[in-house]
Biopython code that builds the backbone (N, CA, C, O; Angstrom):
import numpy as np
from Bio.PDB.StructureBuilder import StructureBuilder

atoms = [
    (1, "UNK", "N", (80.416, 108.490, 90.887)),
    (1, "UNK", "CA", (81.521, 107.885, 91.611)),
    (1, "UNK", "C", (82.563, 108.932, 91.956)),
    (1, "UNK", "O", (83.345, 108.718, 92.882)),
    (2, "UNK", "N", (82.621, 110.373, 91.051)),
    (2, "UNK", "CA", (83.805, 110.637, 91.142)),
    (2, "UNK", "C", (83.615, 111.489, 92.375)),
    (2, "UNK", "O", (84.555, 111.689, 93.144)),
    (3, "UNK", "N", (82.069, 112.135, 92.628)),
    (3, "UNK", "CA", (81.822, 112.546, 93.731)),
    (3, "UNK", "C", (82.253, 112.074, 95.149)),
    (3, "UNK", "O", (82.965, 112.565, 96.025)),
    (4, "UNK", "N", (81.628, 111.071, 95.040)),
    (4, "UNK", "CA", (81.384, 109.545, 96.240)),
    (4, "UNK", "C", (83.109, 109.278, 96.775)),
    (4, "UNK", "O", (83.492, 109.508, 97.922)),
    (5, "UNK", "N", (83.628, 108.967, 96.116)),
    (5, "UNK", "CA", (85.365, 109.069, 96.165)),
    (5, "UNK", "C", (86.020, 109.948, 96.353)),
    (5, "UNK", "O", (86.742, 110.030, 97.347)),
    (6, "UNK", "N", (85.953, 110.687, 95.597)),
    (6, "UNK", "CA", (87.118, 111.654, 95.386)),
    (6, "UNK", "C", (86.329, 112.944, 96.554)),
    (6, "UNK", "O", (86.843, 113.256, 97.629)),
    (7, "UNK", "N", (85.187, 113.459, 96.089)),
    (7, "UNK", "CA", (85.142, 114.784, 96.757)),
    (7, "UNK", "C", (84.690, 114.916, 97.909)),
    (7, "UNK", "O", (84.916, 115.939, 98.556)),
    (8, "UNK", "N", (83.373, 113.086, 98.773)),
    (8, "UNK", "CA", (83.025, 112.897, 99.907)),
    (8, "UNK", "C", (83.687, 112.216, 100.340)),
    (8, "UNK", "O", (83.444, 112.050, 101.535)),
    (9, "UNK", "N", (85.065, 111.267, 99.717)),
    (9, "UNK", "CA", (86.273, 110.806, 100.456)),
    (9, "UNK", "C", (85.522, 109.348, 100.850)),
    (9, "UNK", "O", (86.288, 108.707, 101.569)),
    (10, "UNK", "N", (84.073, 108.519, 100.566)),
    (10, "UNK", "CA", (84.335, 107.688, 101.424)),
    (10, "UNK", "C", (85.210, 106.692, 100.415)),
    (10, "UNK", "O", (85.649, 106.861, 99.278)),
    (11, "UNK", "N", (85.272, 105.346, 101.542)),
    (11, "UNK", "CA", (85.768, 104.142, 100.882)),
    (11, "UNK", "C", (84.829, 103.713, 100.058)),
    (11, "UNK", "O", (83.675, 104.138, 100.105)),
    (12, "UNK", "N", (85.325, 102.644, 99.050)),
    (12, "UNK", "CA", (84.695, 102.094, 98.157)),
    (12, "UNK", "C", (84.006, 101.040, 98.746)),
    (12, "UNK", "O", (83.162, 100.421, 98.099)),
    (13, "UNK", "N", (84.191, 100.848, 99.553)),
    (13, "UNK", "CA", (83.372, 99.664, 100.411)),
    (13, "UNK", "C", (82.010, 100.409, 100.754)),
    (13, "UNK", "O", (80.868, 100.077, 100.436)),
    (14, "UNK", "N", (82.430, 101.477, 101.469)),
    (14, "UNK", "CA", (81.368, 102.673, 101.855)),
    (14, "UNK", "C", (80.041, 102.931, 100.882)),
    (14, "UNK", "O", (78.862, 102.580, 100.924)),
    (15, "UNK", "N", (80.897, 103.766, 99.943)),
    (15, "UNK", "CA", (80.102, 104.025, 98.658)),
    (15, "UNK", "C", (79.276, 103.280, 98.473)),
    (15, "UNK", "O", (78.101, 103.643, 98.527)),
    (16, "UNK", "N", (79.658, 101.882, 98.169)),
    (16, "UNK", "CA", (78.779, 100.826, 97.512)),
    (16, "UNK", "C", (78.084, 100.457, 97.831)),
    (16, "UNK", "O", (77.315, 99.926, 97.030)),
    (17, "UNK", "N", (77.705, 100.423, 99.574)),
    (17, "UNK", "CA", (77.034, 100.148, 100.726)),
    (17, "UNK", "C", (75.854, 101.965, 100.828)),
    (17, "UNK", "O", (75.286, 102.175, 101.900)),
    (18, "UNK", "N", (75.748, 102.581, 100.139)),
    (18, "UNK", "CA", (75.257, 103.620, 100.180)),
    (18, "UNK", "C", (73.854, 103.770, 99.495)),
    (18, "UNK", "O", (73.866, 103.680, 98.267)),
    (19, "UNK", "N", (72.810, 103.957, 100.025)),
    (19, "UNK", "CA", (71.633, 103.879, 99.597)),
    (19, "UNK", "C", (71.773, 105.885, 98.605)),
    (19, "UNK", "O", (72.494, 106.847, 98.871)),
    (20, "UNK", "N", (70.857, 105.709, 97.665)),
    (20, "UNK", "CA", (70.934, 106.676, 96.998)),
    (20, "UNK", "C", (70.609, 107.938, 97.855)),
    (20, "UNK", "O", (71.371, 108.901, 97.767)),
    (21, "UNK", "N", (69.452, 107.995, 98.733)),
    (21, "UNK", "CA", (69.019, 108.732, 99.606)),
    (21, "UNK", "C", (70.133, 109.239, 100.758)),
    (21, "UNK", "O", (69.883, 110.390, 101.113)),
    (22, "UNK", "N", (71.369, 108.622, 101.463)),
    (22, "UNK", "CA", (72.330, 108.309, 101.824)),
    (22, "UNK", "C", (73.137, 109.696, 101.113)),
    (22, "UNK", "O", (73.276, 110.901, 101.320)),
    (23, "UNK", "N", (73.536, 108.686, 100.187)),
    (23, "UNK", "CA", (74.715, 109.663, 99.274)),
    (23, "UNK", "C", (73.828, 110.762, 98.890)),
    (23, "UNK", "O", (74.861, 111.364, 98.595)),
    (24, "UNK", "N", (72.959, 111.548, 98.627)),
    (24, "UNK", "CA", (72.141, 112.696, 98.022)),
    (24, "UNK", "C", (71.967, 113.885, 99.297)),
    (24, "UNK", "O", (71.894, 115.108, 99.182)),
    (25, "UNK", "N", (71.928, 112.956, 100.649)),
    (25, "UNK", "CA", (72.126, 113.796, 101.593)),
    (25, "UNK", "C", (73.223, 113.964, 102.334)),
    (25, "UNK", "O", (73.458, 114.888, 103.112)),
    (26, "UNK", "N", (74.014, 112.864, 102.017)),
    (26, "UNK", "CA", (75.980, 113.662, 102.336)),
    (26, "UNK", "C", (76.380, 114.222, 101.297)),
    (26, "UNK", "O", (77.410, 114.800, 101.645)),
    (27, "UNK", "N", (76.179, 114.442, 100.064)),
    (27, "UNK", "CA", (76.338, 116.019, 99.026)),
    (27, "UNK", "C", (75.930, 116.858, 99.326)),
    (27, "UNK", "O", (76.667, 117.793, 99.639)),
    (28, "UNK", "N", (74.844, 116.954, 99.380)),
    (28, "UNK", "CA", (73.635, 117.915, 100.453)),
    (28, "UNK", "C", (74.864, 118.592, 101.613)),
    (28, "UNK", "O", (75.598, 119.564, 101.438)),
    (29, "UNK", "N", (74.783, 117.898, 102.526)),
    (29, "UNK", "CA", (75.476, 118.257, 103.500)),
    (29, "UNK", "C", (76.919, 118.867, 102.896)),
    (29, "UNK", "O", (77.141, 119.958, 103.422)),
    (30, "UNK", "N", (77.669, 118.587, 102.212)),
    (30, "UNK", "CA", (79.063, 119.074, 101.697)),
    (30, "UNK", "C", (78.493, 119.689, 101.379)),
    (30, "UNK", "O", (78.316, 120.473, 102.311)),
    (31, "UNK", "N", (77.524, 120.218, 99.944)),
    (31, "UNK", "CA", (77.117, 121.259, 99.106)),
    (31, "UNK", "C", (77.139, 122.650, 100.545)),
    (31, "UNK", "O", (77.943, 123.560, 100.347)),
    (32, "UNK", "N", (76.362, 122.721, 101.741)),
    (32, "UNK", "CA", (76.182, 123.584, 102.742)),
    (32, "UNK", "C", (77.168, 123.851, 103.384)),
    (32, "UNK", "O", (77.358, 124.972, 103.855)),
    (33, "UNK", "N", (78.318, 122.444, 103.575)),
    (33, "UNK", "CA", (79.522, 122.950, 104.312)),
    (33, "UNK", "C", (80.064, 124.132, 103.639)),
    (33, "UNK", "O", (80.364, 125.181, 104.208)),
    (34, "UNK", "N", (80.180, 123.860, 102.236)),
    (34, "UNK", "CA", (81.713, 124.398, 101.143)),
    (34, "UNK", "C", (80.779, 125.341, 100.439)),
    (34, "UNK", "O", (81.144, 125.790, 99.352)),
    (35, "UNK", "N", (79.437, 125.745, 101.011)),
    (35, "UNK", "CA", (78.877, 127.045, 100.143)),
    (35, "UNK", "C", (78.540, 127.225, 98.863)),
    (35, "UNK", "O", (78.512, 128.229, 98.152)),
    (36, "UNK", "N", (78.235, 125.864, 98.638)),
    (36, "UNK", "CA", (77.986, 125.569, 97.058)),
    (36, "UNK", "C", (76.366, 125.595, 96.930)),
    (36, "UNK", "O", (75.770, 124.595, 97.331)),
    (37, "UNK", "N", (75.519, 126.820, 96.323)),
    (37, "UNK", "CA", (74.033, 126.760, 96.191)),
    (37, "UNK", "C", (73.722, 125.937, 95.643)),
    (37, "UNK", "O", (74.392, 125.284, 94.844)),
    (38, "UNK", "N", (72.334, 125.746, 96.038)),
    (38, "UNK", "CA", (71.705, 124.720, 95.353)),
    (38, "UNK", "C", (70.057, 125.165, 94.881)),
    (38, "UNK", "O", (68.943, 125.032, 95.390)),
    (39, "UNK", "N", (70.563, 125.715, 93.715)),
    (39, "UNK", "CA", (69.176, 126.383, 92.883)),
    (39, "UNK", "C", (68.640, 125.699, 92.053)),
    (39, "UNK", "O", (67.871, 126.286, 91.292)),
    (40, "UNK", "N", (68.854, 124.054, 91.859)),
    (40, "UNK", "CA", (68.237, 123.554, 91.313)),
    (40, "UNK", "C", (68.735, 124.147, 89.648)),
    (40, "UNK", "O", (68.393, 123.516, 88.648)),
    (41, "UNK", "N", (69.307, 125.023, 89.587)),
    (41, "UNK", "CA", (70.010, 125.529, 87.615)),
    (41, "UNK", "C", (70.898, 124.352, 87.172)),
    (41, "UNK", "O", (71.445, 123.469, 87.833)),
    (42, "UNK", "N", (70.880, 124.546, 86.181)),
    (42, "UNK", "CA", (72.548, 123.564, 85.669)),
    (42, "UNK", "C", (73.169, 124.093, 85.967)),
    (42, "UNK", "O", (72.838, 125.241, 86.265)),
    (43, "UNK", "N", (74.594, 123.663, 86.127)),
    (43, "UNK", "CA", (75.976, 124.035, 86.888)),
    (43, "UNK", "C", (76.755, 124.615, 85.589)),
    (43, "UNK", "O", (77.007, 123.999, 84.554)),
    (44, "UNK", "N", (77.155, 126.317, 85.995)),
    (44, "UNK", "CA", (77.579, 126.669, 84.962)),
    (44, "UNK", "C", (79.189, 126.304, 85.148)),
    (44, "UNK", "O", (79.554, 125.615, 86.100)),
    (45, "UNK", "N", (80.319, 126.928, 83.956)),
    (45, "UNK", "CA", (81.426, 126.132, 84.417)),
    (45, "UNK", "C", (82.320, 126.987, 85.982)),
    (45, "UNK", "O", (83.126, 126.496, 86.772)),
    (46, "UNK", "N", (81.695, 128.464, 85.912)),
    (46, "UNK", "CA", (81.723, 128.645, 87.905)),
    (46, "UNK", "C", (82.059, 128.065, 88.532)),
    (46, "UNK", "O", (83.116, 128.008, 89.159)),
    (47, "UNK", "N", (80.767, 127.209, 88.471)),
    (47, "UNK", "CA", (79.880, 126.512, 89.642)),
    (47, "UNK", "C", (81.001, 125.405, 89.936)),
    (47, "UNK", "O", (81.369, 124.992, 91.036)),
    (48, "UNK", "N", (81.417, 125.060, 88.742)),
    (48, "UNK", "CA", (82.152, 123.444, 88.837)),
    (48, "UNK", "C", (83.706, 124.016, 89.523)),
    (48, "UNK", "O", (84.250, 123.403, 90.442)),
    (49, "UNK", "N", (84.208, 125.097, 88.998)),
    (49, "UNK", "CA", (85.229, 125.282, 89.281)),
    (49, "UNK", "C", (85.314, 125.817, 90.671)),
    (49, "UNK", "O", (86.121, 125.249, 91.407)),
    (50, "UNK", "N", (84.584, 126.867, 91.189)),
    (50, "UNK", "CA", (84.360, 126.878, 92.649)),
    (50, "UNK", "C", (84.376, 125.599, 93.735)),
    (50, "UNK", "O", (85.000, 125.495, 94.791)),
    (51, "UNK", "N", (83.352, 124.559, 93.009)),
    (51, "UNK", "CA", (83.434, 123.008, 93.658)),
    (51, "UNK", "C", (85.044, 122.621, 93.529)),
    (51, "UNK", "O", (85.807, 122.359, 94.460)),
    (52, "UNK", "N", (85.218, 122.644, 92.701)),
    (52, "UNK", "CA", (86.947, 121.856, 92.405)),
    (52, "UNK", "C", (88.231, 122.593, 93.463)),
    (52, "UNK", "O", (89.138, 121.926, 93.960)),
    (53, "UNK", "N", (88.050, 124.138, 93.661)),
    (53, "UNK", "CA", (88.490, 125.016, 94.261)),
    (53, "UNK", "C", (88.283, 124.649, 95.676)),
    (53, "UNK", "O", (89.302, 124.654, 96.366)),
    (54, "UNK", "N", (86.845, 124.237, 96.416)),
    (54, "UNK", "CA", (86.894, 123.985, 97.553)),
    (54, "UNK", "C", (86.816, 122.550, 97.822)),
    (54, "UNK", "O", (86.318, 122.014, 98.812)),
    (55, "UNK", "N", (87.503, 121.869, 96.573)),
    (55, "UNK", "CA", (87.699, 120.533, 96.908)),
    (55, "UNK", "C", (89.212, 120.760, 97.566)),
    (55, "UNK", "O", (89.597, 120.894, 98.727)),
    (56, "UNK", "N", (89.882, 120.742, 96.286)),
    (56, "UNK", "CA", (90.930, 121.366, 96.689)),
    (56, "UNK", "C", (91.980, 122.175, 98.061)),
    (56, "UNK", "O", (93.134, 121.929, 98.413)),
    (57, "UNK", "N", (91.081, 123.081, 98.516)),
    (57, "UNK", "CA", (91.281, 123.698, 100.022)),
    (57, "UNK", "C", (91.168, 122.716, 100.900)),
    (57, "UNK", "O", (91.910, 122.618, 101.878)),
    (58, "UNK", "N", (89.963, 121.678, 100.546)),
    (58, "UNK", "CA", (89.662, 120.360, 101.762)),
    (58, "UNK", "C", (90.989, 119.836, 101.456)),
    (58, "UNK", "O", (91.620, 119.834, 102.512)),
    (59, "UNK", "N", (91.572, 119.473, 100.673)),
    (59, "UNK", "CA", (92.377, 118.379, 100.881)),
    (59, "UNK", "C", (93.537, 119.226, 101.546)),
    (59, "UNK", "O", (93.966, 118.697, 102.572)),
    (60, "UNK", "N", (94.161, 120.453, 101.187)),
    (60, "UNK", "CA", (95.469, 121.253, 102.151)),
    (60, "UNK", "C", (95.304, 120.753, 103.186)),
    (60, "UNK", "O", (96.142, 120.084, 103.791)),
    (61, "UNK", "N", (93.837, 121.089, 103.656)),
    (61, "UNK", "CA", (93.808, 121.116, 104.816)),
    (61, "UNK", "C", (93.501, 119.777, 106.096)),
    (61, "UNK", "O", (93.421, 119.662, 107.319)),
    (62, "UNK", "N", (93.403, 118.896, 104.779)),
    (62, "UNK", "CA", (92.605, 117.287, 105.439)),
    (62, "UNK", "C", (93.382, 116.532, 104.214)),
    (62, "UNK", "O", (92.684, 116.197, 103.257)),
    (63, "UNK", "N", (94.798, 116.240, 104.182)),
    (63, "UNK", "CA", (95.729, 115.301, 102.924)),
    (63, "UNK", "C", (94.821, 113.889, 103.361)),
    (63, "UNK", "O", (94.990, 113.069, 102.458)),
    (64, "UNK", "N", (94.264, 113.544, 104.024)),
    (64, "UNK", "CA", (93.947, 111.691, 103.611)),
    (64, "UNK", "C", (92.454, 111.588, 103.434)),
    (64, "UNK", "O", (91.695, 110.629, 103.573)),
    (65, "UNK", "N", (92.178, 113.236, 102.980)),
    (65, "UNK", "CA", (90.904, 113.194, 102.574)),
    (65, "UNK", "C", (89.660, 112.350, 102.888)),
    (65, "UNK", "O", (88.868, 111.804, 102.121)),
    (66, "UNK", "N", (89.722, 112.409, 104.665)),
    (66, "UNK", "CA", (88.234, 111.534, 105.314)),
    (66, "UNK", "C", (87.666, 112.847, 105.510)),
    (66, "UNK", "O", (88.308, 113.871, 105.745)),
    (67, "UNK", "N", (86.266, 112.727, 105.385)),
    (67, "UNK", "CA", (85.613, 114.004, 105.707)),
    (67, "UNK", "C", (85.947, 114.252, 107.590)),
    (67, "UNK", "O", (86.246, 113.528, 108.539)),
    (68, "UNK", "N", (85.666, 115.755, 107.347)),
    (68, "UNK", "CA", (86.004, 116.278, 108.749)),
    (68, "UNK", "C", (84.445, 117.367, 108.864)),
    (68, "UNK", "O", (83.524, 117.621, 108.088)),
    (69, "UNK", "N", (84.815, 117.786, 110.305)),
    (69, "UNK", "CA", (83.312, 119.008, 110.663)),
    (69, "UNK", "C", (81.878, 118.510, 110.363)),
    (69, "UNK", "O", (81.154, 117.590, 110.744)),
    (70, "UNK", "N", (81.817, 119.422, 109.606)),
    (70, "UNK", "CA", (80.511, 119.578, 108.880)),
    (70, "UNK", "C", (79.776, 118.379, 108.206)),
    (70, "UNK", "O", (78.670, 117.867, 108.384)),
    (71, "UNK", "N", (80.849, 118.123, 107.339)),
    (71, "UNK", "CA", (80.701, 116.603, 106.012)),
    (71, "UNK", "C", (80.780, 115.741, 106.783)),
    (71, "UNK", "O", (80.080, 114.908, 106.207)),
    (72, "UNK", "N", (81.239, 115.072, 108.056)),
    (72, "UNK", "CA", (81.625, 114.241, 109.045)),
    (72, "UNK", "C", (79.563, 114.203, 109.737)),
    (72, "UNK", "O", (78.798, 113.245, 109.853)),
    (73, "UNK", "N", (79.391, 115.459, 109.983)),
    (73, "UNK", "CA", (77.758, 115.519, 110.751)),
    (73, "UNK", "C", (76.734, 115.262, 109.806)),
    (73, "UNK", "O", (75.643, 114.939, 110.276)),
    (74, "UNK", "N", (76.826, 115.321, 108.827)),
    (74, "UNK", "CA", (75.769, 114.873, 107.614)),
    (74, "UNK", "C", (76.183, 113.691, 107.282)),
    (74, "UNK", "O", (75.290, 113.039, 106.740)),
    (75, "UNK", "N", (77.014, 113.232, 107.367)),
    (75, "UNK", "CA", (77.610, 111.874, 106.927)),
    (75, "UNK", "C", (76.811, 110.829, 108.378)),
    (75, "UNK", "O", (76.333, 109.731, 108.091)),
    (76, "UNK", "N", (76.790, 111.080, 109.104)),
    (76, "UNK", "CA", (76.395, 110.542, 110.478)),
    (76, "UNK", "C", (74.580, 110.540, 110.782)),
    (76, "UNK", "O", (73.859, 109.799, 111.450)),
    (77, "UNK", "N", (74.254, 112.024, 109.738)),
    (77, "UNK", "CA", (73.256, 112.120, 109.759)),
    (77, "UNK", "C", (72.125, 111.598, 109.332)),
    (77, "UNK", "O", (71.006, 111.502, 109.836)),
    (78, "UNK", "N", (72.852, 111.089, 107.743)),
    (78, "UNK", "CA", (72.658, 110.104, 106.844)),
    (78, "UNK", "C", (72.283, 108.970, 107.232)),
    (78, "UNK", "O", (71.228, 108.340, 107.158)),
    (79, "UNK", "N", (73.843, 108.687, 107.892)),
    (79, "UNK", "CA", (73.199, 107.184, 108.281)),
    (79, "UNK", "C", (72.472, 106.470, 109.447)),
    (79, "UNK", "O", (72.293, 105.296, 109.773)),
    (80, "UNK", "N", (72.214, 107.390, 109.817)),
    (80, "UNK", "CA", (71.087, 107.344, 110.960)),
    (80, "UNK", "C", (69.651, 107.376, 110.181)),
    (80, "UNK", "O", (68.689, 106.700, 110.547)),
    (81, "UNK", "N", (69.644, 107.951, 109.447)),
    (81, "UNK", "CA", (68.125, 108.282, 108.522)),
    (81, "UNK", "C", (67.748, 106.101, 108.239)),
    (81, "UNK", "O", (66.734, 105.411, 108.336)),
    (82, "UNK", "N", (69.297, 105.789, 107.865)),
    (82, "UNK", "CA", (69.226, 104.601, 106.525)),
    (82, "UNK", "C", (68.790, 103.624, 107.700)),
    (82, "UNK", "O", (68.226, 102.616, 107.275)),
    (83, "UNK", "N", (68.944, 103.701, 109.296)),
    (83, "UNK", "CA", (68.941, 102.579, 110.382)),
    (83, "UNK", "C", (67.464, 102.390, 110.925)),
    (83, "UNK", "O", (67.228, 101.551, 111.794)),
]
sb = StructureBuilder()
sb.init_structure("model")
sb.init_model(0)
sb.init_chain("A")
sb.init_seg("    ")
for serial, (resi, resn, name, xyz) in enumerate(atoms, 1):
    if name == "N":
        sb.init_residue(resn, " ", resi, " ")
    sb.init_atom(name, np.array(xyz, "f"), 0.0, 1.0, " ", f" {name:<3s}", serial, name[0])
structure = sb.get_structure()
């Protein structure tokens, strides 16, 4: 959830309405926007803090925290897959 909310910004209406496949490929998509690898390792505490770091920068730069760019085209991409 805290992903789904907080770091892909949707609504809770959204979220809940989100097939797992859905949400796995709008992380996906953020993970590529914000340069976060995906090696399949456990997340060392780096990893997490880099994520938190370019959570962070998203919001300076986007305060009502709806996805924008990138996270906005995987988000679209998604749900085209789910139709």
């Amino acid at each position: 959830m805290e992903i789904g909310l907080g770091v892909l910004g949707f609504s809770s209406r959204d979220f809940w309405n989100l097939t797992y496949r859905e949400f796995e490929a709008a992380f996906d998509g953020w993970k590529k926007a914000n340069g976060v690898k995906d090696d399949k390792r456990s997340w060392t505490r780096e990893d997490v803090e880099s994520l938190q770091d370019s959570v962070r920068e998203m919001k300076k730069t986007n305060p009502d925290g709806k996805p924008t760019g990138k996270l906005r085209a995987a988000l679209k991409e998604a749900r085209r897959g789910r139709n």
